[in-house]
CHARMM internal coordinates of N, CA and C (Angstrom, degrees):
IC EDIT
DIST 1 N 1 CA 1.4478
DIST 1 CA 1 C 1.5290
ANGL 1 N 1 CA 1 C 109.65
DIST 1 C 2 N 1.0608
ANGL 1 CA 1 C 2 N 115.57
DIHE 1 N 1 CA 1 C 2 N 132.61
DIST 2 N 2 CA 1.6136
ANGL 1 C 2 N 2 CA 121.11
DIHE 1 CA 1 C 2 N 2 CA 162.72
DIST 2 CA 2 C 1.4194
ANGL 2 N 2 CA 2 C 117.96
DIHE 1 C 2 N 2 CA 2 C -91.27
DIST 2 C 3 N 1.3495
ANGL 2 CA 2 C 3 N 103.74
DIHE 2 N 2 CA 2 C 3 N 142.19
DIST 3 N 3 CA 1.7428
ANGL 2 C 3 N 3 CA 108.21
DIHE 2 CA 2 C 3 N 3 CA 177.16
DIST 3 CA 3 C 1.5793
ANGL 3 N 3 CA 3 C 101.99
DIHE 2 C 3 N 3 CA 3 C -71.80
DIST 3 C 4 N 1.4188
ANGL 3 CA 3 C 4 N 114.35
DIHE 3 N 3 CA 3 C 4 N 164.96
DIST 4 N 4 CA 1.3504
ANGL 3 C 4 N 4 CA 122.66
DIHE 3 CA 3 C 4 N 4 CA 121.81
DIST 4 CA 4 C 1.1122
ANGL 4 N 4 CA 4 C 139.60
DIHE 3 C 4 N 4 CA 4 C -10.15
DIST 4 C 5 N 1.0105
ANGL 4 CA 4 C 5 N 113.64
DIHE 4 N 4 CA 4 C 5 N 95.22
DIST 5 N 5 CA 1.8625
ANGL 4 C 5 N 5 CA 108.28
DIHE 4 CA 4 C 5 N 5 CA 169.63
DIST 5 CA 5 C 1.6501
ANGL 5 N 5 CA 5 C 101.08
DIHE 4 C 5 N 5 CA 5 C 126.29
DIST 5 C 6 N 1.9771
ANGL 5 CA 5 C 6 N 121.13
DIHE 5 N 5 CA 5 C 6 N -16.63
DIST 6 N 6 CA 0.9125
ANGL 5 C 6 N 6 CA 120.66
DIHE 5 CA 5 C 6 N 6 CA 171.88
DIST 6 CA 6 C 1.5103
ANGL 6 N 6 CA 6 C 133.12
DIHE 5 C 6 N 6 CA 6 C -61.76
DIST 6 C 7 N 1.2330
ANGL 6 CA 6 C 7 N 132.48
DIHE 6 N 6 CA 6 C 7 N 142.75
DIST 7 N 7 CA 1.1317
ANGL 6 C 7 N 7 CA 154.14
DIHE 6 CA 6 C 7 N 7 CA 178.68
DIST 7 CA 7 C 1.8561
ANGL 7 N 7 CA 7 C 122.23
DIHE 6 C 7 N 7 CA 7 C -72.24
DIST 7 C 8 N 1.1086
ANGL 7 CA 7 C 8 N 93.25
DIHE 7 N 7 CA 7 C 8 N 109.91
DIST 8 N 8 CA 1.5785
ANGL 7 C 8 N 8 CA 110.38
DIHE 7 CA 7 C 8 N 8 CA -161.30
DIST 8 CA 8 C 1.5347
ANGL 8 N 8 CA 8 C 94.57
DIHE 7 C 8 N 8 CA 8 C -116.03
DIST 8 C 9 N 1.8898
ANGL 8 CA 8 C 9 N 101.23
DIHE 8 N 8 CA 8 C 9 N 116.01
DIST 9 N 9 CA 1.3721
ANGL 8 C 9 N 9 CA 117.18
DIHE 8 CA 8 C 9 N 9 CA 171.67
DIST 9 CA 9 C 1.3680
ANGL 9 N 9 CA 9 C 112.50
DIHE 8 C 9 N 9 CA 9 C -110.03
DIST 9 C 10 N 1.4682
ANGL 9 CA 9 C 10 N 151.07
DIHE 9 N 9 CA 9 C 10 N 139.45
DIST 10 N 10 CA 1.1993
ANGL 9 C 10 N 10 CA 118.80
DIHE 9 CA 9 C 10 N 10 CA 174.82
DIST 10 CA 10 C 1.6096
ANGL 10 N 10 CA 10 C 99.59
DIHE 9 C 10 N 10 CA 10 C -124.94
DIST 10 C 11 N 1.4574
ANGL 10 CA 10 C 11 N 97.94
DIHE 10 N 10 CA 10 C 11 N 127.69
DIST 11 N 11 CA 1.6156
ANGL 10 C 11 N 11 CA 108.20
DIHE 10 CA 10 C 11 N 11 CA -167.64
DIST 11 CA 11 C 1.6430
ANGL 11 N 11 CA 11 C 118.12
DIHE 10 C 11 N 11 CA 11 C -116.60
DIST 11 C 12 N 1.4777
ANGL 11 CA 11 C 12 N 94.61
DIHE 11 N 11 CA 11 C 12 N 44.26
DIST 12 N 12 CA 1.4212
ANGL 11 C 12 N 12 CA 113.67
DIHE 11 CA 11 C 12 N 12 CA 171.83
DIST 12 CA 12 C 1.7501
ANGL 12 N 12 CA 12 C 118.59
DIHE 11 C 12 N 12 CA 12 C -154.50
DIST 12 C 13 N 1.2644
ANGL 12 CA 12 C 13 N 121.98
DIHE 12 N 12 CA 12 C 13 N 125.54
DIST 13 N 13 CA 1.5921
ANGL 12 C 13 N 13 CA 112.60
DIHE 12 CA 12 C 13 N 13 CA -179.83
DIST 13 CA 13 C 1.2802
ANGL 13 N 13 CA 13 C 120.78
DIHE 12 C 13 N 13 CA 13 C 26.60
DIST 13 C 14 N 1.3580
ANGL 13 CA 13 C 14 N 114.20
DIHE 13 N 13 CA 13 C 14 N 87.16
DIST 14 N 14 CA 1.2095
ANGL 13 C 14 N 14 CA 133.83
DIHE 13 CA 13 C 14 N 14 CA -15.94
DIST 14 CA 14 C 1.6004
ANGL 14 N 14 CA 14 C 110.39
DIHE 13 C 14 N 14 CA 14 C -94.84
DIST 14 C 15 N 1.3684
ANGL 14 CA 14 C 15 N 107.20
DIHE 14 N 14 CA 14 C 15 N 159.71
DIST 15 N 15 CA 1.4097
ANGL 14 C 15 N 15 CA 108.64
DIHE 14 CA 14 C 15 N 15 CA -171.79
DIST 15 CA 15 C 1.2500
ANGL 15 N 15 CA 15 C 112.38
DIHE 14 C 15 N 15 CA 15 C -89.61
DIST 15 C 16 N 1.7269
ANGL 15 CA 15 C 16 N 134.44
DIHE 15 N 15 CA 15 C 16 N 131.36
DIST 16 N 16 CA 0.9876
ANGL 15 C 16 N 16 CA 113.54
DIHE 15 CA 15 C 16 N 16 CA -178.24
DIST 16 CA 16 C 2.0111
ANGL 16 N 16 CA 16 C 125.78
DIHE 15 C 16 N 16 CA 16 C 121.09
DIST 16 C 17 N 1.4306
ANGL 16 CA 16 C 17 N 97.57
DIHE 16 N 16 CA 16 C 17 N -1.88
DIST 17 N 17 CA 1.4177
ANGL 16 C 17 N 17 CA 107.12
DIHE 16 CA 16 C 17 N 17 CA 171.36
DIST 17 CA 17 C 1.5033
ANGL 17 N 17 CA 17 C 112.74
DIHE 16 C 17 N 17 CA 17 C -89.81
DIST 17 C 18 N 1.0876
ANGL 17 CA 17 C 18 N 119.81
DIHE 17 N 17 CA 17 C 18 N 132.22
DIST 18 N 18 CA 1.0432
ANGL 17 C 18 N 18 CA 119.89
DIHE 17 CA 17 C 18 N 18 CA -179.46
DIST 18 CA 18 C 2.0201
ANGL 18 N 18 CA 18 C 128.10
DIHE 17 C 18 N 18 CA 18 C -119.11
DIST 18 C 19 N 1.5467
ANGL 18 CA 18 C 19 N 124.97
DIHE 18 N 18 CA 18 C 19 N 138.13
DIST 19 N 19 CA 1.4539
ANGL 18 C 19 N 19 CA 95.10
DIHE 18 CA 18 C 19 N 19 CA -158.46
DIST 19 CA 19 C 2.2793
ANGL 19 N 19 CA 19 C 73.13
DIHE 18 C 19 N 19 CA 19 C -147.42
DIST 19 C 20 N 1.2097
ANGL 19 CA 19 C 20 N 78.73
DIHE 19 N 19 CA 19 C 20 N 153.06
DIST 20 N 20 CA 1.4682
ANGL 19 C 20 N 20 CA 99.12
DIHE 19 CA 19 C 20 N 20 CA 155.89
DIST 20 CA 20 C 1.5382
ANGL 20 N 20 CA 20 C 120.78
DIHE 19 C 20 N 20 CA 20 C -99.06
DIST 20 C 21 N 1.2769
ANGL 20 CA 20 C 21 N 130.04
DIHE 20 N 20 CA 20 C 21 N 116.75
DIST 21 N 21 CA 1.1918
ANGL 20 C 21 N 21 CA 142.61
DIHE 20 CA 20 C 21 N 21 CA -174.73
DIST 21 CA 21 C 1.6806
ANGL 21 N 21 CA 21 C 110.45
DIHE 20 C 21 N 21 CA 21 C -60.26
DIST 21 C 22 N 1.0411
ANGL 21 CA 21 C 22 N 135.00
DIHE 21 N 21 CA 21 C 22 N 107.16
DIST 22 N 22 CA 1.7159
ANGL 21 C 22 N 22 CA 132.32
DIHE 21 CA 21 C 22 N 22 CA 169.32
DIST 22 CA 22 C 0.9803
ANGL 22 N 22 CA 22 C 100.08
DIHE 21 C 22 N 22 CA 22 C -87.39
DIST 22 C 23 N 1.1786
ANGL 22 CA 22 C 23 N 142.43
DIHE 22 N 22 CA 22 C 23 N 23.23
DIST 23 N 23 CA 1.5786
ANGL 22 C 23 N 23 CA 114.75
DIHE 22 CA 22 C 23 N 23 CA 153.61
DIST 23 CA 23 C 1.6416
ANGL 23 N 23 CA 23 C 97.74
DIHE 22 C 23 N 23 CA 23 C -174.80
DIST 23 C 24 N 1.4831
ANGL 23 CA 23 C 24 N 99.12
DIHE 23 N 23 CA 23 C 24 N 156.93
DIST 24 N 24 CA 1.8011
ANGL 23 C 24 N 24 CA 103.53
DIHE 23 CA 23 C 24 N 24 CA 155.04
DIST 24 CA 24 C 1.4284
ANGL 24 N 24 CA 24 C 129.90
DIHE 23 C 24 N 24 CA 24 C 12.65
DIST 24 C 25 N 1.3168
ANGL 24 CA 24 C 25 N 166.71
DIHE 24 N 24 CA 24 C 25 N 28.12
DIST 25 N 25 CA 1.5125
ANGL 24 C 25 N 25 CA 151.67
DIHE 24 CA 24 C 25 N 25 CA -155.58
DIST 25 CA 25 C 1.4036
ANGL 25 N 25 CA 25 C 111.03
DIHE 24 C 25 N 25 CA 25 C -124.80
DIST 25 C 26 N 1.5085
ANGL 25 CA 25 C 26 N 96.43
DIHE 25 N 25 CA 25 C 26 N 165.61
DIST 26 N 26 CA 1.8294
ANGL 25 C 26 N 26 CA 103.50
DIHE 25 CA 25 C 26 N 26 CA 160.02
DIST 26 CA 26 C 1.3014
ANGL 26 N 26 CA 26 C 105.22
DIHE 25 C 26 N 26 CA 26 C -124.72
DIST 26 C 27 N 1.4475
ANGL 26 CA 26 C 27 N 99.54
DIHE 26 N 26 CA 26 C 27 N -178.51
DIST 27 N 27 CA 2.0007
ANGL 26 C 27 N 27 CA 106.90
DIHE 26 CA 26 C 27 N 27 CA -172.43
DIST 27 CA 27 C 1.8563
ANGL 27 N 27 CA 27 C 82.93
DIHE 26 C 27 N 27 CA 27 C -141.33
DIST 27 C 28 N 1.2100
ANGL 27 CA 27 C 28 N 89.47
DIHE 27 N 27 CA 27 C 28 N -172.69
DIST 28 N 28 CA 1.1612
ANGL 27 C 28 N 28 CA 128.78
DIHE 27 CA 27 C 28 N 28 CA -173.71
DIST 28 CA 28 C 1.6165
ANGL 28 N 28 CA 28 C 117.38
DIHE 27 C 28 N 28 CA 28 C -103.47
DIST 28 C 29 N 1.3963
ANGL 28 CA 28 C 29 N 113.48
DIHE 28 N 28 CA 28 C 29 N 179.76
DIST 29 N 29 CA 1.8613
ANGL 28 C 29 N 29 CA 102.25
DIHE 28 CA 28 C 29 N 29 CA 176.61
DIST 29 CA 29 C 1.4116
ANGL 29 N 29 CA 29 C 110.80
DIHE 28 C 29 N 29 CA 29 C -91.36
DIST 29 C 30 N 1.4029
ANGL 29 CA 29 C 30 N 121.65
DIHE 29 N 29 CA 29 C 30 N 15.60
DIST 30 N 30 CA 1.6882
ANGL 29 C 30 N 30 CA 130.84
DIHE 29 CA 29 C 30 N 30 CA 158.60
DIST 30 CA 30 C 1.3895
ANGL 30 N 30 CA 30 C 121.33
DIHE 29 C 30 N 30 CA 30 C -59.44
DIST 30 C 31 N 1.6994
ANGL 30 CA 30 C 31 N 100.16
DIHE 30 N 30 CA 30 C 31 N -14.03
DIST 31 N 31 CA 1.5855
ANGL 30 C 31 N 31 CA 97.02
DIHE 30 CA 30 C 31 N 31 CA -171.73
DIST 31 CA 31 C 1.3452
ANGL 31 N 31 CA 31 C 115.88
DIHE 30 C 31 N 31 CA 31 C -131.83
DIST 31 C 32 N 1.1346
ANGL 31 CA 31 C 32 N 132.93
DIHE 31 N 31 CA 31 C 32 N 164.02
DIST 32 N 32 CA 1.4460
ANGL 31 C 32 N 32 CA 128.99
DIHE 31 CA 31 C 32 N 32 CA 161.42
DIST 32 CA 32 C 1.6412
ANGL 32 N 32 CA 32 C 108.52
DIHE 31 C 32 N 32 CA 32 C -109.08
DIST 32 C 33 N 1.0389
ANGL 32 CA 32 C 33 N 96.48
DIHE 32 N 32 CA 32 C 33 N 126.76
DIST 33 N 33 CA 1.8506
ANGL 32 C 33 N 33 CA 115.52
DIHE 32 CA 32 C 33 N 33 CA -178.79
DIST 33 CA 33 C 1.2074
ANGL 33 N 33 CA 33 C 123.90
DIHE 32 C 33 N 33 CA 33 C -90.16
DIST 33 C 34 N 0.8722
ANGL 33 CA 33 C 34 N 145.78
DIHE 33 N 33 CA 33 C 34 N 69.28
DIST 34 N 34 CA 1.6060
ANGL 33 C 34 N 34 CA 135.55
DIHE 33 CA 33 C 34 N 34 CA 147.58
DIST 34 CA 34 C 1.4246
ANGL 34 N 34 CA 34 C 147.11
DIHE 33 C 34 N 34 CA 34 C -21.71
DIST 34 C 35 N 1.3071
ANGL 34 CA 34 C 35 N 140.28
DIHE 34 N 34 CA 34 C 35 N 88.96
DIST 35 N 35 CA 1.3911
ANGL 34 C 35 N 35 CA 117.66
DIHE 34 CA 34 C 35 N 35 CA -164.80
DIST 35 CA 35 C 1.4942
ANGL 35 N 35 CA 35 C 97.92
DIHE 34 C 35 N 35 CA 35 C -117.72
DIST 35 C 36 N 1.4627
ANGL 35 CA 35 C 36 N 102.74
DIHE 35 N 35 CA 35 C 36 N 99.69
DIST 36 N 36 CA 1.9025
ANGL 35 C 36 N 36 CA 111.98
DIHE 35 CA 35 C 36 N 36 CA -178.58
DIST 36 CA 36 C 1.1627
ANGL 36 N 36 CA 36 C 111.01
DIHE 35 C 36 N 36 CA 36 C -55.66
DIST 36 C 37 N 1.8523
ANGL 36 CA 36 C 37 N 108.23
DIHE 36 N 36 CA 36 C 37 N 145.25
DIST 37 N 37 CA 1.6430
ANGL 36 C 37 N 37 CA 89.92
DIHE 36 CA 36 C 37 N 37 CA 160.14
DIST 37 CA 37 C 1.8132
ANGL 37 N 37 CA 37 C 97.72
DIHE 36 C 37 N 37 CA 37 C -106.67
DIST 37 C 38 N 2.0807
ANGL 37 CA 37 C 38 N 76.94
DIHE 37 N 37 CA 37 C 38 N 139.79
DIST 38 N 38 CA 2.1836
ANGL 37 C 38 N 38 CA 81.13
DIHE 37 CA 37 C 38 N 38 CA -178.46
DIST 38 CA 38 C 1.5863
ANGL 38 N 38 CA 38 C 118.52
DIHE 37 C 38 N 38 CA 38 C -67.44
DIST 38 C 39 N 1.3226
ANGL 38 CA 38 C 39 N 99.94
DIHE 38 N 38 CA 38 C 39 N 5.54
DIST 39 N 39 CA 1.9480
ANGL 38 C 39 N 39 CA 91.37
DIHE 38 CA 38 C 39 N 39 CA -169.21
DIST 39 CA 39 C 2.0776
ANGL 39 N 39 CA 39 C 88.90
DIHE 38 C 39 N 39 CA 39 C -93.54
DIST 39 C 40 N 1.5141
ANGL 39 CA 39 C 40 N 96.85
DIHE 39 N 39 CA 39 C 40 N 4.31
DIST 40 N 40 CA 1.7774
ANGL 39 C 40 N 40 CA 82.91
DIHE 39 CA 39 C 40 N 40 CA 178.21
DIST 40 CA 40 C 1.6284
ANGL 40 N 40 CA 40 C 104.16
DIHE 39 C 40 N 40 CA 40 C -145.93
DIST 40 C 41 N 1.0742
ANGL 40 CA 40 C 41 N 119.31
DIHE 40 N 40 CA 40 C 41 N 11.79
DIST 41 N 41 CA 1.9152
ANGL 40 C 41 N 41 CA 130.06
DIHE 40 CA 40 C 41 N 41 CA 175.20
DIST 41 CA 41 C 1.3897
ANGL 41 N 41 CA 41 C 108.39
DIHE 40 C 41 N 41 CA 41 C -172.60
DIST 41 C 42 N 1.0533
ANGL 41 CA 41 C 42 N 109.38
DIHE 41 N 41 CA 41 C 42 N 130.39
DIST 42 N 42 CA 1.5837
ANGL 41 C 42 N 42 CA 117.73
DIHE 41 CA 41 C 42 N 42 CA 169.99
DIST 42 CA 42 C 1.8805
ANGL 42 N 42 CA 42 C 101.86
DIHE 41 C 42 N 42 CA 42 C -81.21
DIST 42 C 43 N 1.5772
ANGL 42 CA 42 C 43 N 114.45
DIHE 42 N 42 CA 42 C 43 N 134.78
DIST 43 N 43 CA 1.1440
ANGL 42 C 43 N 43 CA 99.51
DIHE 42 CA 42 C 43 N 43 CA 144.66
DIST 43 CA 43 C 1.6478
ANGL 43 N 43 CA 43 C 165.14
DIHE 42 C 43 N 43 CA 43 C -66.06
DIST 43 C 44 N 1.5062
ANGL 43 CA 43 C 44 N 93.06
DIHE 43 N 43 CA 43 C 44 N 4.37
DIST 44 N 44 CA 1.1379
ANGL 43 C 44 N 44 CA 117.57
DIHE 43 CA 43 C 44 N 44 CA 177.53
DIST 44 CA 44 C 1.8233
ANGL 44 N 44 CA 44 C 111.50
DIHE 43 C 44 N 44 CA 44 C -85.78
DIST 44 C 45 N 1.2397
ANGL 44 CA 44 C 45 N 117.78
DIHE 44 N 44 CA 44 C 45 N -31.79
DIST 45 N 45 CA 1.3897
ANGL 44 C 45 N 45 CA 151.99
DIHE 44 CA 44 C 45 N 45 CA -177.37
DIST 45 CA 45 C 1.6376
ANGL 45 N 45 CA 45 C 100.81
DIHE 44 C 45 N 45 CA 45 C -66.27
DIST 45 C 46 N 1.3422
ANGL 45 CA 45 C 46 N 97.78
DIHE 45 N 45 CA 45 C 46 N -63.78
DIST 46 N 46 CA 1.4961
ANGL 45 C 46 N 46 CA 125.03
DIHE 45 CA 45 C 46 N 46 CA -176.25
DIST 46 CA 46 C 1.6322
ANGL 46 N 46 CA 46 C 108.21
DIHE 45 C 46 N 46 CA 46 C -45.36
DIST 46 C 47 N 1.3486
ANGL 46 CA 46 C 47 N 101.02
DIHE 46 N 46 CA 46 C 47 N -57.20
DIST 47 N 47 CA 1.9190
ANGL 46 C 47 N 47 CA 113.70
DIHE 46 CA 46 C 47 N 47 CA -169.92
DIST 47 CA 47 C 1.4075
ANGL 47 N 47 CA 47 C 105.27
DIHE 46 C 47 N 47 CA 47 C -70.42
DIST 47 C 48 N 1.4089
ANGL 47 CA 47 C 48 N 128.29
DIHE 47 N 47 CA 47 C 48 N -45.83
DIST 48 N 48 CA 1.0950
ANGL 47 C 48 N 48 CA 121.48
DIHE 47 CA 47 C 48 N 48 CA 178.55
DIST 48 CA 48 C 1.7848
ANGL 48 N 48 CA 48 C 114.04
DIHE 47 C 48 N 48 CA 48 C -72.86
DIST 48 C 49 N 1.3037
ANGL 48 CA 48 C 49 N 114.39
DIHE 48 N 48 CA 48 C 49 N -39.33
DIST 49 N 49 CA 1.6882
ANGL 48 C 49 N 49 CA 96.62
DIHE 48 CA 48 C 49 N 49 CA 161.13
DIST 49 CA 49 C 1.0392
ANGL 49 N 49 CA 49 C 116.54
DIHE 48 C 49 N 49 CA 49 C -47.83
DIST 49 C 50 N 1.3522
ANGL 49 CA 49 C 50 N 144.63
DIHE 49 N 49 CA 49 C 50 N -61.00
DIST 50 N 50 CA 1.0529
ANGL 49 C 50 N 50 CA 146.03
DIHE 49 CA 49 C 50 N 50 CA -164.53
DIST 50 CA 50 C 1.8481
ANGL 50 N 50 CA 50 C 103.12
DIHE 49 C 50 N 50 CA 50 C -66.33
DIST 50 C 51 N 1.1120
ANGL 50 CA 50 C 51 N 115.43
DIHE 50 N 50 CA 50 C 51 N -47.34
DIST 51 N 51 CA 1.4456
ANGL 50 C 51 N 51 CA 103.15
DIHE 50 CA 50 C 51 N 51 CA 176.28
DIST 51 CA 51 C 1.6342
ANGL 51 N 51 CA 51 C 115.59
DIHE 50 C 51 N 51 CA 51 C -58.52
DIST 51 C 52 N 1.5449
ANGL 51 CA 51 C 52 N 107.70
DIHE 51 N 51 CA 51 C 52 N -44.14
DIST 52 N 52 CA 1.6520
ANGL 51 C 52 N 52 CA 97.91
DIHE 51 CA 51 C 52 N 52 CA 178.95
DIST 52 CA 52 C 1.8144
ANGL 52 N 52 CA 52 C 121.77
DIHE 51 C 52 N 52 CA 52 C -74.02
DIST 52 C 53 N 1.5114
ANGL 52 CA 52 C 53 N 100.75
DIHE 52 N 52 CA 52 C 53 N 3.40
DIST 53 N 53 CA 1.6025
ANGL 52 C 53 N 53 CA 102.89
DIHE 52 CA 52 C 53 N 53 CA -178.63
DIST 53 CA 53 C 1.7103
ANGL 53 N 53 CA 53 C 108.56
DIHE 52 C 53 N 53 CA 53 C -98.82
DIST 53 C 54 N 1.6191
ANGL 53 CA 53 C 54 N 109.19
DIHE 53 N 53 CA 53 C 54 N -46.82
DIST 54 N 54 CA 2.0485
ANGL 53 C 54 N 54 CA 123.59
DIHE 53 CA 53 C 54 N 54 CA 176.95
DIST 54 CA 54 C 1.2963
ANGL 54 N 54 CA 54 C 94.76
DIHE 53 C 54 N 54 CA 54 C -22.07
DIST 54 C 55 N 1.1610
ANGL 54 CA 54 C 55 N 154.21
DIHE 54 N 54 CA 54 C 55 N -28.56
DIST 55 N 55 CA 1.7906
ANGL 54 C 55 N 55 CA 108.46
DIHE 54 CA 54 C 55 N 55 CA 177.12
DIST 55 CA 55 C 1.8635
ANGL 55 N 55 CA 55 C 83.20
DIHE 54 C 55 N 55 CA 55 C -96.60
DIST 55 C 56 N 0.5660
ANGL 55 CA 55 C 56 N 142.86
DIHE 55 N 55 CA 55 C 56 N -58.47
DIST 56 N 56 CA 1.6406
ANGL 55 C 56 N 56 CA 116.62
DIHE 55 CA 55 C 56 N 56 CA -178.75
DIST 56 CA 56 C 1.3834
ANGL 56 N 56 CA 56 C 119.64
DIHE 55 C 56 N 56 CA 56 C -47.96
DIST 56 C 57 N 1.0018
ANGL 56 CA 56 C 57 N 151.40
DIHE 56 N 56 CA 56 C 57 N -27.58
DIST 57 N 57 CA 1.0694
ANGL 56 C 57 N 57 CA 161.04
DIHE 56 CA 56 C 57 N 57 CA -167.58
DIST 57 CA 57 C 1.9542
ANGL 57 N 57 CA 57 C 89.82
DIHE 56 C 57 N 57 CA 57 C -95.82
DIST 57 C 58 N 1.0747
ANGL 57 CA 57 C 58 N 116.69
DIHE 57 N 57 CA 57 C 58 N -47.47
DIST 58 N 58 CA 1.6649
ANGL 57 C 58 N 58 CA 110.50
DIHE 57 CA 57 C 58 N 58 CA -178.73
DIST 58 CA 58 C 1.9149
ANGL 58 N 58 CA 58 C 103.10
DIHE 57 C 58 N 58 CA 58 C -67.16
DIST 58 C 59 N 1.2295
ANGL 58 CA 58 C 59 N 111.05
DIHE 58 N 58 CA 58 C 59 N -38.28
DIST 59 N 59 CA 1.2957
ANGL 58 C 59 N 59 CA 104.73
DIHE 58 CA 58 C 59 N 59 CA 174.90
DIST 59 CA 59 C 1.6173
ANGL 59 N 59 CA 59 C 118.83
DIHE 58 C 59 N 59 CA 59 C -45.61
DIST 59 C 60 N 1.5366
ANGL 59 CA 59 C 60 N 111.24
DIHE 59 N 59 CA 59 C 60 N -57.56
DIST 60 N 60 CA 1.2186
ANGL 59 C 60 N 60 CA 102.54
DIHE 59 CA 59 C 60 N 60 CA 164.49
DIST 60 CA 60 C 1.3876
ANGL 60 N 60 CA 60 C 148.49
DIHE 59 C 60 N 60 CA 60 C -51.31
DIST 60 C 61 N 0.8228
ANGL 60 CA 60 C 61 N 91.98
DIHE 60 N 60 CA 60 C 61 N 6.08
DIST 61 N 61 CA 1.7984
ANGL 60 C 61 N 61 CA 116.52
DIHE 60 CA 60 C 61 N 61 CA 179.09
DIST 61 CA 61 C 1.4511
ANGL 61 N 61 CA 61 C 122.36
DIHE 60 C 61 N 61 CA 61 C -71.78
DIST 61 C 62 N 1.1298
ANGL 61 CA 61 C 62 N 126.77
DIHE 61 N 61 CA 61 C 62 N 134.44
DIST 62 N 62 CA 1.7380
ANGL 61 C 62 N 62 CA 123.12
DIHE 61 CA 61 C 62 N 62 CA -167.23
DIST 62 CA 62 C 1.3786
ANGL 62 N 62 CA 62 C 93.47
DIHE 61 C 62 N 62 CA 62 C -167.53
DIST 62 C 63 N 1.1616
ANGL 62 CA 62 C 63 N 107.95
DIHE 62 N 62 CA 62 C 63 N 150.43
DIST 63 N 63 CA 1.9539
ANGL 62 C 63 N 63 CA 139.31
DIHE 62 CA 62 C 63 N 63 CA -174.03
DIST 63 CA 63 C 1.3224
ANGL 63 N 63 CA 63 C 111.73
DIHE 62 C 63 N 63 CA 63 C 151.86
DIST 63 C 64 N 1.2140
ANGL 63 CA 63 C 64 N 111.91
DIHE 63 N 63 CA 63 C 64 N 178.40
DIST 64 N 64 CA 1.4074
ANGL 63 C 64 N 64 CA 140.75
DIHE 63 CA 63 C 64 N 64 CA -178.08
DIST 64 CA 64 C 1.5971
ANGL 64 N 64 CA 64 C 107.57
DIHE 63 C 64 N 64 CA 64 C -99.19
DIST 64 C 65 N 1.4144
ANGL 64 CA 64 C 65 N 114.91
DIHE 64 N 64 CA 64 C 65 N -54.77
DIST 65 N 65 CA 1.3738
ANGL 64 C 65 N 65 CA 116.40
DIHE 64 CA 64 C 65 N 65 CA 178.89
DIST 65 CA 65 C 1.6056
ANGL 65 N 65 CA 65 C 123.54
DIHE 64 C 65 N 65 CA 65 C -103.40
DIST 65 C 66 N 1.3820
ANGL 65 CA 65 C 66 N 94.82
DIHE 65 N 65 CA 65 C 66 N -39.45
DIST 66 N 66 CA 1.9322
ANGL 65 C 66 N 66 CA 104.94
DIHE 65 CA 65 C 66 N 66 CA 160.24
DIST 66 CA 66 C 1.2969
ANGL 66 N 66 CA 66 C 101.72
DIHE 65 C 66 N 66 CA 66 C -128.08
DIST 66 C 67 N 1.2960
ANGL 66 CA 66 C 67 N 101.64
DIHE 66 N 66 CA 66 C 67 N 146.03
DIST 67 N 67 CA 1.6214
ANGL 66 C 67 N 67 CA 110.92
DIHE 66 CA 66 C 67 N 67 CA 167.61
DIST 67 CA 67 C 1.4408
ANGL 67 N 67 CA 67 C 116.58
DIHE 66 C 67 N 67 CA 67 C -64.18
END
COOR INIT
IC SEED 1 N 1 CA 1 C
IC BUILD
């Protein structure tokens, strides 16, 4: 389970959405998860890096069926 406040990447069809978790959940292997610690990244900090980096971060991407 991931807390709150975790960092939700999803690195399959399409790669590159990004969400802040409000509450409790799990995902699947569509995503890459993050669970910051706040005494060293805010998650708010966190989502928007990651939003201003996703087409670089999609570049790196390679497969046959998902990138």
């Amino acid at each position: 389970m991931l807390p709150a406040g975790s960092i939700l990447f999803s690195s399959r069809a399409p790669i590159g959405y990004i969400a802040i978790a409000g509450n409790e959940l799990c995902t699947n292997q569509g995503f890459k998860s993050v669970i910051p610690n706040p005494e060293i990244v805010n998650s708010h900090f966190l989502y928007y890096l990651l939003s201003y980096e996703k087409n670089r971060i999609a570049e790196m991407g390679s497969g046959t069926t998902f990138m």
